[in-house]
Structures are given as C-alpha cells and as structure tokens.
C-alpha positions as a printed Julia matrix, in Angstrom:
108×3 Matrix{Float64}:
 -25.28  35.46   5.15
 -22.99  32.52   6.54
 -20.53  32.94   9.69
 -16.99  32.42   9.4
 -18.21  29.58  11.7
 -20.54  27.35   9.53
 -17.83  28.21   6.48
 -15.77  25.83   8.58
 -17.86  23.15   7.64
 -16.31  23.76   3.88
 -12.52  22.58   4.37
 -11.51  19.55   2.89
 -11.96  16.61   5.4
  -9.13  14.41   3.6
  -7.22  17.94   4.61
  -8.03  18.56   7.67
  -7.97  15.54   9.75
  -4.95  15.96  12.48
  -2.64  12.92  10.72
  -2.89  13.85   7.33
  -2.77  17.3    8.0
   0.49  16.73   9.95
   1.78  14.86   6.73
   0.85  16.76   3.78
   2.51  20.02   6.23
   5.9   18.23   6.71
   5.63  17.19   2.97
   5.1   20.87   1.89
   8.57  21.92   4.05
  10.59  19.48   1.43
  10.66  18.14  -1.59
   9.84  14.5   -0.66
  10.38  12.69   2.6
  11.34   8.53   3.73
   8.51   6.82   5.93
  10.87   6.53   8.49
  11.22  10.4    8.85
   7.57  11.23   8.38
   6.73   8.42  11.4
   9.7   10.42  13.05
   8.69  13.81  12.95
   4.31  12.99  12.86
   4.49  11.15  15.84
   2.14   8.53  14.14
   2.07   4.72  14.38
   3.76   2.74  11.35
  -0.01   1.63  10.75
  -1.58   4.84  11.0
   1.02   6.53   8.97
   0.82   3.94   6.46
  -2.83   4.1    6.69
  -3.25   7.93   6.4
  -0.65   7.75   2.96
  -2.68   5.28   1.56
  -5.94   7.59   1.76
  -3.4   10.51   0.62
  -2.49   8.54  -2.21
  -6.24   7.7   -2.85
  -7.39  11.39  -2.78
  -4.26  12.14  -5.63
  -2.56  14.36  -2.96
   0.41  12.54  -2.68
   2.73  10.02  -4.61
   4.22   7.06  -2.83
   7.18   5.42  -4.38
   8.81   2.16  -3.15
  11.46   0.88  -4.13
  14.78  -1.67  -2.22
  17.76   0.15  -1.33
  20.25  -2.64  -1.12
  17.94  -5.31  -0.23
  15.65  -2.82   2.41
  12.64  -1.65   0.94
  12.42   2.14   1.29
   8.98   4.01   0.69
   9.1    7.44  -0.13
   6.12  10.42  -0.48
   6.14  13.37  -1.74
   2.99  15.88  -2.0
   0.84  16.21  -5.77
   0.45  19.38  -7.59
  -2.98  18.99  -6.54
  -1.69  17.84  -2.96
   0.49  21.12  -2.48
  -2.87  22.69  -3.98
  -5.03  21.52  -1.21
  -2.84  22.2    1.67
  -2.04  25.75   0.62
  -6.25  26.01   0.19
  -6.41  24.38   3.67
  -4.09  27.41   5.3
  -5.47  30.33   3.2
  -9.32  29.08   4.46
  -8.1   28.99   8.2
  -6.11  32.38   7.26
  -9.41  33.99   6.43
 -11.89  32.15   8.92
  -9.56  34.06  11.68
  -9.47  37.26   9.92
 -13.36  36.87   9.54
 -13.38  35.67  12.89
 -12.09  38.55  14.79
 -14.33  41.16  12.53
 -17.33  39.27  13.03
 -20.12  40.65  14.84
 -22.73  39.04  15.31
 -26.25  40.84  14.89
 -28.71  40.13  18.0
C-alpha cells in the first residue's frame, strides 16, 4: 500500500514547479493574460517568464500568441484544454494527498 507521501512523487513536474505553477494558476483565473501582467502579478524575471511559457507551450498546456499592437509587439497566453486539464489534476491530487494526509496512520 503507498502513503499519501510517496503518491507525491506522481504530480506532474511541468505542473508543479513554483513558476509554472504560478502561471498556469493566474491563467486559470482569466481567459487569457499579456506578458506584461503575468511578469506583474508572478513576480518572475522577463527571462524566466519567457522561459517557463516556452516549456508551457512545449508541454501543449498553453498557447502563446504574438502579434504588434501599433508597432509594439504584444505576446499573449492563455491556458490549453489540456493545460486547464492539468492544473485542475494538479489541485484535486494536492486536495486528496491532504485529505489522505490527515487520515493516515501509519502502522508501526
């Protein structure tokens, strides 16, 4: 029988990392968002944001669109099907690892 611990282990790395977690959870609150407003409300680095939407974009949970408004280019993300799949996954397995958590008992 595994823990709730070593189930851990199972949730999606691309996920949970604390950037793109951080993304892919302000993309889920709307319907897409402006680099400039993720950077703003992430914290992150242009590089690192950049960076972290690129392997996003890569993994098929989110779409990047860019595009020149007037002559400034403007990139835009919003999250996948499979992207708003995978973060909803991502809460629902820490949801239950906590409700396993606190009824585990562990057998000496």
């Amino acid at each position: 029988m595994t823990t709730p611990f070593e189930r851990l282990k199972d949730v999606d790395p691309l996920v949970h990392a604390p950037a793109r977690l951080a993304i892919l959870t302000a993309l889920s609150a709307c319907r897409s968002a402006d680099f400039t407003y993720l950077r703003r409300i992430t914290g992150l680095t242009q590089g690192n944001l950049g960076s972290h939407l690129t392997k996003l974009e890569d993994g098929g949970l989110v779409s990047v669109k860019k595009s020149f408004v007037g002559r400034k280019p403007q990139t835009t993300a919003s999250l996948t099907d499979a992207g708003r799949a995978a973060i909803d996954g991502w809460w629902a397995a820490i949801d239950r690892a906590r409700g396993d958590t606190e009824e585990w008992n562990e057998e000496a």
